[in-house]
Backbone as JSON Lines, residues from 0, in Angstrom:
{"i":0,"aa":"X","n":[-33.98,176.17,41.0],"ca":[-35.04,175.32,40.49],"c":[-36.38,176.06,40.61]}
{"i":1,"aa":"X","n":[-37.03,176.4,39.73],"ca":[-38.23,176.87,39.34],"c":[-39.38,176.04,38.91]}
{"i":2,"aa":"X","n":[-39.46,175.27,38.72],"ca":[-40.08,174.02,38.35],"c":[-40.46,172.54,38.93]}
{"i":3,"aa":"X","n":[-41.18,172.29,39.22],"ca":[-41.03,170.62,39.66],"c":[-40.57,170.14,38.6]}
{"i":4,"aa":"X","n":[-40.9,170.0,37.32],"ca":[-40.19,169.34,36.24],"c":[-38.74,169.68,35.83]}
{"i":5,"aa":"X","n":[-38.21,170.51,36.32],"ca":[-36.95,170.97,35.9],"c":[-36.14,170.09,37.75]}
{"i":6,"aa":"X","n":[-37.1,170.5,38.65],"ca":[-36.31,169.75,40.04],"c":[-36.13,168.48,39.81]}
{"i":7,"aa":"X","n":[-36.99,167.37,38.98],"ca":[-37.42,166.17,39.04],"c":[-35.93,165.69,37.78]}
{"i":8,"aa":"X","n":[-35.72,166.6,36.96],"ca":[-34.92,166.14,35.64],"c":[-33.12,166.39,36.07]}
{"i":9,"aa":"X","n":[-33.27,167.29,37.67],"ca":[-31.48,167.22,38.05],"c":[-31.5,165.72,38.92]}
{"i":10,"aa":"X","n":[-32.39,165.14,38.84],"ca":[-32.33,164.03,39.84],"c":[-31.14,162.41,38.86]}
{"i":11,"aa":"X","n":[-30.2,162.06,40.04],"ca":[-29.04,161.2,39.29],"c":[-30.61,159.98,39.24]}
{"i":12,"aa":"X","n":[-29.63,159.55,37.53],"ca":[-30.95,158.07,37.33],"c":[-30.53,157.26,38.26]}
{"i":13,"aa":"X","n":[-30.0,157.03,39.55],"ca":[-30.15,155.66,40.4],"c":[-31.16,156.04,41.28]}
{"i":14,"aa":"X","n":[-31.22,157.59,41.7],"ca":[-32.7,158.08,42.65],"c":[-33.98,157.98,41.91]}
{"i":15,"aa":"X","n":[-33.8,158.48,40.28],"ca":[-35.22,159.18,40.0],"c":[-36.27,157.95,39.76]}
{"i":16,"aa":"X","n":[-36.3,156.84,39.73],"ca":[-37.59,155.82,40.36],"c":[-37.79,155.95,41.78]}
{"i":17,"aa":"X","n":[-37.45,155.64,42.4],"ca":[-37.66,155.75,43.96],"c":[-38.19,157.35,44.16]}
{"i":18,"aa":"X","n":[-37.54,158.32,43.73],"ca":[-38.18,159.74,43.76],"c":[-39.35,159.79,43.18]}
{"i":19,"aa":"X","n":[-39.41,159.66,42.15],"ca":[-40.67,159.68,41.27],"c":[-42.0,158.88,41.56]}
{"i":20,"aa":"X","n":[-41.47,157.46,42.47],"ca":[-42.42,156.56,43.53],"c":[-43.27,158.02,44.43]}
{"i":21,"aa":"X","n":[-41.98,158.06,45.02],"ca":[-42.28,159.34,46.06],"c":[-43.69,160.09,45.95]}
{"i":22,"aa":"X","n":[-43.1,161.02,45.03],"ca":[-44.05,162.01,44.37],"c":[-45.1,161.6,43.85]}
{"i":23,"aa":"X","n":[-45.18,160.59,43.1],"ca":[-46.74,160.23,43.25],"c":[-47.36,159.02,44.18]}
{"i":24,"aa":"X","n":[-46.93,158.99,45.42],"ca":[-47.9,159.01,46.29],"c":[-48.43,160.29,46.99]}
{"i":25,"aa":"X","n":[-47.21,161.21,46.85],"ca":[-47.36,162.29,47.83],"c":[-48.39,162.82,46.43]}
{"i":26,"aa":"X","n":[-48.55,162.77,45.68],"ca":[-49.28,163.72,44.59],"c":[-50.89,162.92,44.98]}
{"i":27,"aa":"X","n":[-51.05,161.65,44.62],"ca":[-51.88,160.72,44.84],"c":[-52.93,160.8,46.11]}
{"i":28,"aa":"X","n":[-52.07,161.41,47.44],"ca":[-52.62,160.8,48.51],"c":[-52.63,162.44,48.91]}
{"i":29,"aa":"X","n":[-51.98,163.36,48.73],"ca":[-52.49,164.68,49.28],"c":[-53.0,165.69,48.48]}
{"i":30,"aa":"X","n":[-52.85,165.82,47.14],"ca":[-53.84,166.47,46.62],"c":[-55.25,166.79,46.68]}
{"i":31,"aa":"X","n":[-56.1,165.06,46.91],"ca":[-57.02,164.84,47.14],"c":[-57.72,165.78,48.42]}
{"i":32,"aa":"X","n":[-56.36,165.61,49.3],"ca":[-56.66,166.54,50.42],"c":[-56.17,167.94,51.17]}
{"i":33,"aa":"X","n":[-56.35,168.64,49.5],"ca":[-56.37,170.63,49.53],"c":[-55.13,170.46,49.57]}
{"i":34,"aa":"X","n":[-53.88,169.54,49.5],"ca":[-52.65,170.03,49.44],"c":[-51.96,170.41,47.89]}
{"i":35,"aa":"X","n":[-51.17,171.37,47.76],"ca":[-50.81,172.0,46.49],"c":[-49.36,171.28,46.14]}
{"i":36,"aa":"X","n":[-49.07,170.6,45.02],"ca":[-47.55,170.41,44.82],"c":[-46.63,171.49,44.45]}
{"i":37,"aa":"X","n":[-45.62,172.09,44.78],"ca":[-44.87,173.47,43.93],"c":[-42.96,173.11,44.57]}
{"i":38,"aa":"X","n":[-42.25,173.84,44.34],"ca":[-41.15,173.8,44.71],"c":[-41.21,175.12,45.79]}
{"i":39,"aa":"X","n":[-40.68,174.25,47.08],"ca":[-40.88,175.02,48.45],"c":[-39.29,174.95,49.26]}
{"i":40,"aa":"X","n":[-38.47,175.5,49.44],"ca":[-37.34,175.67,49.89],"c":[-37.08,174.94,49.44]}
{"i":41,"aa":"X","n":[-36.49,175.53,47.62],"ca":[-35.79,174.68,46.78],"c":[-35.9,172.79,46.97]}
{"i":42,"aa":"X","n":[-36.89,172.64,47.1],"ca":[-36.88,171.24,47.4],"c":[-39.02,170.83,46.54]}
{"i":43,"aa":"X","n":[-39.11,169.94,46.36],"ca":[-39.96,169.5,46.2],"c":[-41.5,169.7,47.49]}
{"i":44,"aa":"X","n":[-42.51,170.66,46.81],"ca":[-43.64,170.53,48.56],"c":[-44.95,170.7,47.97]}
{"i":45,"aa":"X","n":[-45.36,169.59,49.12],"ca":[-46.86,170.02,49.43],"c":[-47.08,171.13,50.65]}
{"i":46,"aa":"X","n":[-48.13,172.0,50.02],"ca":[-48.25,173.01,51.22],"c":[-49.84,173.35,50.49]}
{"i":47,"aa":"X","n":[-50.25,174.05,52.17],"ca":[-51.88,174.76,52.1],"c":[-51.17,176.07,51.22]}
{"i":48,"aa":"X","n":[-52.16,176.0,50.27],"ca":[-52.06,177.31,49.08],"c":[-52.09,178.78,49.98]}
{"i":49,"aa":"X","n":[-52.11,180.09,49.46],"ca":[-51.98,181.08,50.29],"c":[-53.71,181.13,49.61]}
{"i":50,"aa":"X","n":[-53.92,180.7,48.45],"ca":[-55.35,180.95,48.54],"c":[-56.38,180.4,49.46]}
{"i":51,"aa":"X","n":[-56.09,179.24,50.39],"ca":[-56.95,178.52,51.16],"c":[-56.43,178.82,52.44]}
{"i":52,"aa":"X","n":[-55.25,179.16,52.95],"ca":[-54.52,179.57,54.52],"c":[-53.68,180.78,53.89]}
{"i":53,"aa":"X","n":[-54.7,182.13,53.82],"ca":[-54.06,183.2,53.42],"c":[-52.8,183.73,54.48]}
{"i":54,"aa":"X","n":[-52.57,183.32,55.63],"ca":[-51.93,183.85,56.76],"c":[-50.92,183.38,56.37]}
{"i":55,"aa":"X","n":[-50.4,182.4,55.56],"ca":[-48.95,181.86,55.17],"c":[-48.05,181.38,56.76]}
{"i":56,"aa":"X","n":[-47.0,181.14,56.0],"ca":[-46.06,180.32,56.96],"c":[-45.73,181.86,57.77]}
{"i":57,"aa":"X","n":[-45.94,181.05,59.24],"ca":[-45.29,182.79,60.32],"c":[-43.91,182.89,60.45]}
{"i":58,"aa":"X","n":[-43.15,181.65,59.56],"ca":[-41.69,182.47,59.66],"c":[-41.21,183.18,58.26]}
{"i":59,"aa":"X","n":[-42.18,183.36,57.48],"ca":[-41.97,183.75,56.31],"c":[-43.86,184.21,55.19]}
{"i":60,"aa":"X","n":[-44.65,184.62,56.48],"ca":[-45.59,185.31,55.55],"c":[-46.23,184.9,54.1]}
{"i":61,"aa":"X","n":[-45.35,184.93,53.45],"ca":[-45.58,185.61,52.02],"c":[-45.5,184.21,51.48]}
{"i":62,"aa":"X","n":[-44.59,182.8,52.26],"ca":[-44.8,181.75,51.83],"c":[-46.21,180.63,52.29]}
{"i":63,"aa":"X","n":[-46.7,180.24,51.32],"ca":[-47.92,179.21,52.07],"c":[-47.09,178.2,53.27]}
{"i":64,"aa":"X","n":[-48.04,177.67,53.44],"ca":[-48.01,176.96,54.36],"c":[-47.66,175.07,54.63]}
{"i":65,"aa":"X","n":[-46.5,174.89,54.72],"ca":[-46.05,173.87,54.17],"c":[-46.39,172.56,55.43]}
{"i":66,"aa":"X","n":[-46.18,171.34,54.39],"ca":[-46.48,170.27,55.06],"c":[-46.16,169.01,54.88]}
{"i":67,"aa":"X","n":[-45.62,168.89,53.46],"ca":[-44.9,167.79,53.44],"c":[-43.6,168.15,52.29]}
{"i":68,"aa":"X","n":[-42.19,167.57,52.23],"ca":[-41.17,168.24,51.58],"c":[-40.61,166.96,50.75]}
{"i":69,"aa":"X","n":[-40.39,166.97,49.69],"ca":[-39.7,165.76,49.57],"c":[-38.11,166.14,48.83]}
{"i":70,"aa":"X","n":[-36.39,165.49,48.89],"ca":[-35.43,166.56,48.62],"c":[-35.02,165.35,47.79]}
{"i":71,"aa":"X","n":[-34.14,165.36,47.07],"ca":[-33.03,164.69,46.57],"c":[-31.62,165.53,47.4]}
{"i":72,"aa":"X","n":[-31.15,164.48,47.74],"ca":[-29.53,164.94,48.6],"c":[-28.69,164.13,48.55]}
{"i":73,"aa":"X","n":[-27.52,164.77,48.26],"ca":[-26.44,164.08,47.64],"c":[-25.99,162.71,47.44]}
{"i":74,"aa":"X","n":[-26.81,161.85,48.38],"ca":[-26.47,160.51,48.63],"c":[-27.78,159.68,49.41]}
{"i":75,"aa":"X","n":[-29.16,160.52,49.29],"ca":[-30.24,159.93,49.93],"c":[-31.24,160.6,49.3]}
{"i":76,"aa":"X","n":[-32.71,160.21,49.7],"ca":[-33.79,161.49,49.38],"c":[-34.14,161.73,51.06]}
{"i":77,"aa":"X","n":[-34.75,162.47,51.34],"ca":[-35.44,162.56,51.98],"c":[-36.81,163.13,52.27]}
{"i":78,"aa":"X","n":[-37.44,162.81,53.14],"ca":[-39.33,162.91,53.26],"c":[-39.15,164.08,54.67]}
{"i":79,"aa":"X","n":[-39.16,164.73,54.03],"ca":[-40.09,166.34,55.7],"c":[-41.29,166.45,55.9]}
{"i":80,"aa":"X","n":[-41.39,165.92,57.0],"ca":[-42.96,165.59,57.61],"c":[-43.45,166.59,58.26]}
{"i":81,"aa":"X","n":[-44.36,167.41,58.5],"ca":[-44.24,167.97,59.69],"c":[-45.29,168.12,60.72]}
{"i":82,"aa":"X","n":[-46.58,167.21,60.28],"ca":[-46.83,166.51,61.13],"c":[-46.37,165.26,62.24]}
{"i":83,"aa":"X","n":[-45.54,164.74,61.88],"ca":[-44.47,163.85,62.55],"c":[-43.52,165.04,63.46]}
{"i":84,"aa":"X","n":[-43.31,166.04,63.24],"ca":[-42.63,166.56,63.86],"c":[-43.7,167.34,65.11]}
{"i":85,"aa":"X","n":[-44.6,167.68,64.4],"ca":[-45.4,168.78,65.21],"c":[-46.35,167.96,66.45]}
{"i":86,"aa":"X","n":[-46.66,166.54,66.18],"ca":[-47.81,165.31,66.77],"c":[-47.13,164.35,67.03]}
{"i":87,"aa":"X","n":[-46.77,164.45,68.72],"ca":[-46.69,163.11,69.79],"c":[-47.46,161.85,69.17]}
{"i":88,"aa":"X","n":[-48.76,161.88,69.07],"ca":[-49.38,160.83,68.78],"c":[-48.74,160.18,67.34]}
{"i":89,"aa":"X","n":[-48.98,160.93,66.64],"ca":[-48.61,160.77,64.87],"c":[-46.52,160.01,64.96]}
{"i":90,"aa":"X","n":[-45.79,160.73,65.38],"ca":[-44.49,160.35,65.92],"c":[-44.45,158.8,66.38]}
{"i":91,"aa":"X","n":[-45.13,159.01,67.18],"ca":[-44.98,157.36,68.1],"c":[-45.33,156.25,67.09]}
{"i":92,"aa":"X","n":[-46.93,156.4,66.34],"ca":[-47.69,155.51,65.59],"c":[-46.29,155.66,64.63]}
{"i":93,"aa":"X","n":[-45.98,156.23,63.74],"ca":[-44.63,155.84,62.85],"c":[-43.75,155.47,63.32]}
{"i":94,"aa":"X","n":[-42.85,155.68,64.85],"ca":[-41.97,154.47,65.01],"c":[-42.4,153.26,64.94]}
{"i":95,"aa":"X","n":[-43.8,153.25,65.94],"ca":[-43.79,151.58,65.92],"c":[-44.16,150.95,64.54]}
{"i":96,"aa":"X","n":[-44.68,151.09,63.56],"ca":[-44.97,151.04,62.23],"c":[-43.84,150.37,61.67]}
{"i":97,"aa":"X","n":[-42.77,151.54,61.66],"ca":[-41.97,151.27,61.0],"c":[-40.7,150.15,60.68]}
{"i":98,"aa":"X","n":[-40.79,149.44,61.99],"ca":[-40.09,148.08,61.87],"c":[-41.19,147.05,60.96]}
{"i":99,"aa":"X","n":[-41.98,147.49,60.55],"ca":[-43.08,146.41,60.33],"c":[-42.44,146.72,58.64]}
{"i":100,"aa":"X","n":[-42.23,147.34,58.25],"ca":[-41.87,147.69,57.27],"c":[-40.97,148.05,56.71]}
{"i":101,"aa":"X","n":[-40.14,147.99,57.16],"ca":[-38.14,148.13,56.78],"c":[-37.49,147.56,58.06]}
{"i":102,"aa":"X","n":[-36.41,146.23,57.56],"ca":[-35.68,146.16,58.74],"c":[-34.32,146.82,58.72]}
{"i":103,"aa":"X","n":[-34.17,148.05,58.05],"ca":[-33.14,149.0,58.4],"c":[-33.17,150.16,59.44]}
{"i":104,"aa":"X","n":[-32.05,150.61,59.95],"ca":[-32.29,151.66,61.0],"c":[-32.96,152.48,60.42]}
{"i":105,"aa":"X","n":[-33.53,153.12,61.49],"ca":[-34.48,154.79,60.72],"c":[-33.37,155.94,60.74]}
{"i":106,"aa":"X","n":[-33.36,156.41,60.41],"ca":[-32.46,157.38,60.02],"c":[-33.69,158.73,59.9]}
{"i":107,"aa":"X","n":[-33.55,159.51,61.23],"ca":[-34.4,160.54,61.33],"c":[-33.95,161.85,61.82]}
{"i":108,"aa":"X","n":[-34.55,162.87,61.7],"ca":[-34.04,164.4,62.32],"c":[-35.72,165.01,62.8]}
{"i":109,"aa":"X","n":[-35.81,165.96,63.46],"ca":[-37.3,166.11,63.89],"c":[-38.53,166.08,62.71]}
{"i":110,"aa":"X","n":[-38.08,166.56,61.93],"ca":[-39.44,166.09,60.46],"c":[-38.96,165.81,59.37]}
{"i":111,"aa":"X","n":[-37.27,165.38,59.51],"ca":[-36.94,164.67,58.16],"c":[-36.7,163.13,58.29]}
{"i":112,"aa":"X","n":[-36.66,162.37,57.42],"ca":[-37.2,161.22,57.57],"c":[-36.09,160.59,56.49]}
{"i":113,"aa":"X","n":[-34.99,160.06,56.7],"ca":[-33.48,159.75,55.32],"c":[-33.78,158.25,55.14]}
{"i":114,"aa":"X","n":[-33.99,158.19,53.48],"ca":[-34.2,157.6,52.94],"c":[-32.72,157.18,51.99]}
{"i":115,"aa":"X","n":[-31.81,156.56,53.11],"ca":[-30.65,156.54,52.57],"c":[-30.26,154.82,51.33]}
{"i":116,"aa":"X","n":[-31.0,153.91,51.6],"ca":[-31.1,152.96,50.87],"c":[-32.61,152.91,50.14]}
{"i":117,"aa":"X","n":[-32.32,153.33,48.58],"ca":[-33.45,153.32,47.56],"c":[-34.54,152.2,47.83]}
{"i":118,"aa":"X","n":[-33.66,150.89,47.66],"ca":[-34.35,149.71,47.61],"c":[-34.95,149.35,49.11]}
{"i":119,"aa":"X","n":[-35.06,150.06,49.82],"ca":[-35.75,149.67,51.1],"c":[-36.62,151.09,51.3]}
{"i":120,"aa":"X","n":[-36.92,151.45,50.83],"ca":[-38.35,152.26,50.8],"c":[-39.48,152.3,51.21]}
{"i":121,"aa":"X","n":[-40.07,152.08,52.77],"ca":[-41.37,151.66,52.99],"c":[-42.53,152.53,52.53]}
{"i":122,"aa":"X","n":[-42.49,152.12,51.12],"ca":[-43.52,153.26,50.59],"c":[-45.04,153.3,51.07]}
{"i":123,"aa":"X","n":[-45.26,152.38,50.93],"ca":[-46.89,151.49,51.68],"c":[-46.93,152.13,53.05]}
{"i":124,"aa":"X","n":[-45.89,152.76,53.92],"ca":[-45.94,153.41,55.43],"c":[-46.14,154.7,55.03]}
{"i":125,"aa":"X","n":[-45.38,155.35,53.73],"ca":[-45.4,156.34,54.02],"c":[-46.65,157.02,53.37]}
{"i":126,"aa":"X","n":[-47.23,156.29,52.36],"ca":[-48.73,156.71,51.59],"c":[-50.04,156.56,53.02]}
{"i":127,"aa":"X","n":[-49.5,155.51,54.14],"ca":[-50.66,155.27,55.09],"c":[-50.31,156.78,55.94]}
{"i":128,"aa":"X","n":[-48.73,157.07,56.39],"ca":[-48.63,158.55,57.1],"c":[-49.54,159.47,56.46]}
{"i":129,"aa":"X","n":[-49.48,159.66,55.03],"ca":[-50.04,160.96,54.3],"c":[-51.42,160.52,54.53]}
{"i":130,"aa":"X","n":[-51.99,160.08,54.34],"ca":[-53.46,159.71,54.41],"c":[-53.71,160.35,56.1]}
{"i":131,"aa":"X","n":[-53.53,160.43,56.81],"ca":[-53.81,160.7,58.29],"c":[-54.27,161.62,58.54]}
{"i":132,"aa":"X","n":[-54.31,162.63,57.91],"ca":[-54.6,164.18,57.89],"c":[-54.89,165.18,56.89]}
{"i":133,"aa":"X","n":[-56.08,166.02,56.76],"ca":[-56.32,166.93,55.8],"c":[-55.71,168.29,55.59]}
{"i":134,"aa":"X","n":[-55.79,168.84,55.07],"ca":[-55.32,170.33,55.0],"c":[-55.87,170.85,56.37]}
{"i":135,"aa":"X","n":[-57.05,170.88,56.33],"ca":[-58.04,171.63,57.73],"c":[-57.3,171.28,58.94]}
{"i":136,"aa":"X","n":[-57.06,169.79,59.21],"ca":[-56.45,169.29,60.17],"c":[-55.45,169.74,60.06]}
{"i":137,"aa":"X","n":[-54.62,169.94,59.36],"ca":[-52.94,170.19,59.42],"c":[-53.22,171.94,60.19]}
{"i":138,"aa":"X","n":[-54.26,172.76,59.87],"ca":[-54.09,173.81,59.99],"c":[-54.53,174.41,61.19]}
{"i":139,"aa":"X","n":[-55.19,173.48,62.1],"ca":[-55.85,173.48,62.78],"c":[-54.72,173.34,64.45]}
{"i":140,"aa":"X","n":[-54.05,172.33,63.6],"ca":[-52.76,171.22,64.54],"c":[-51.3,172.98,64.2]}
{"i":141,"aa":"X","n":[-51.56,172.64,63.22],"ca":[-50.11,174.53,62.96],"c":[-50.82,175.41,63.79]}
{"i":142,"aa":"X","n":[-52.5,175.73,63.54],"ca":[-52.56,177.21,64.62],"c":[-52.22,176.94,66.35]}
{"i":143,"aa":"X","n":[-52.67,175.97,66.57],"ca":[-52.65,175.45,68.12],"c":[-51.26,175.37,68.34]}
{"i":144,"aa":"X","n":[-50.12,175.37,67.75],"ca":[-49.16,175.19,67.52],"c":[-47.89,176.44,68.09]}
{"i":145,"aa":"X","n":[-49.03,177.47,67.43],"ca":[-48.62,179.0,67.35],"c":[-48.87,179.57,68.43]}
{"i":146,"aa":"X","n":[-49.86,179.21,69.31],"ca":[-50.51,179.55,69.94],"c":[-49.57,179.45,71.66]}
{"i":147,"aa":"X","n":[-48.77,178.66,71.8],"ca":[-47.98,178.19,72.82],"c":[-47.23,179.14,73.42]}
C-alpha cells in the first residue's frame, strides 16, 4: 500500500464507515496540530514530518516520527496511540473515561487500542484523546523518553 487512498479502498464495506469515522477525526483533530497523514508501517499514520522533527524515529532514522496509527485487521480496526503508551497520566485518564463511553471490555495492548465491535466505537473519547497534545508536546514527551 502506497497510498492512503489505495489503503482506505482494500478496506471490507462492513469496516469502511467506522474506518473512515476514524480518519477523519484523526485528520480533523491532528492536522490542526503539525501532525502529517501518510501510510506508516503499512498501516494508516499520523506522524511529526521529517521536515519539522528532522531526527526521525531512533529505531528507524530515515522514518518520521510517528504518533498515532490507525490499521484495518482482519476482524477489527485498530487505534496505536503512543502517547497512551508512552504517559502514565494520559493511560489512566483513558481507562477511567472509557467506561463512560462503551460498556464493552477494552480490548488493549501497550498503544494499540482493538476496536473489535464497529458499532460500539467511542468516537467522541477518542477525538477528546487526540486533542490532548501537540506535535511539540509529543516531541518533547518522545525526547525525554530517549533520554532514560
Amino acid at each position: 500500500m502506497t497510498t492512503v487512498d489505495r489503503y482506505i479502498s482494500q478496506i471490507p464495506e462492513e469496516r469502511l464507515k467506522s474506518f473512515v469515522t476514524l480518519r477523519n477525526i484523526c485528520k480533523e483533530t491532528l492536522e490542526p496540530l503539525w501532525f502529517t497523514e501518510c501510510i506508516n508501517y503499512k498501516m494508516l499514520g499520523y506522524v511529526v514530518s521529517k521536515d519539522d522533527y528532522p531526527s526521525g524515529y531512533h529505531c528507524d532514522p530515515s522514518l518520521p516520527l510517528p504518533f498515532v496509527n490507525l490499521a484495518n485487521q482482519k476482524w477489527w480496526i485498530n487505534l496505536y496511540h503512543m502517547w497512551v503508551y508512552a504517559d502514565t497520566e494520559i493511560l489512566s485518564w483513558f481507562l477511567e473515561q472509557r467506561p463512560l463511553h462503551s460498556s464493552r471490555k477494552l480490548d488493549m495492548g501497550k498503544s494499540c487500542i482493538r476496536f473489535k465491535n464497529i458499532d460500539d466505537i467511542p468516537f467522541d473519547l477518542v477525538r477528546e484523546l487526540l486533542w490532548k497534545i501537540s506535535s511539540t508536546q509529543w516531541i518533547s514527551i518522545y525526547e525525554k523518553s530517549q533520554k532514560k
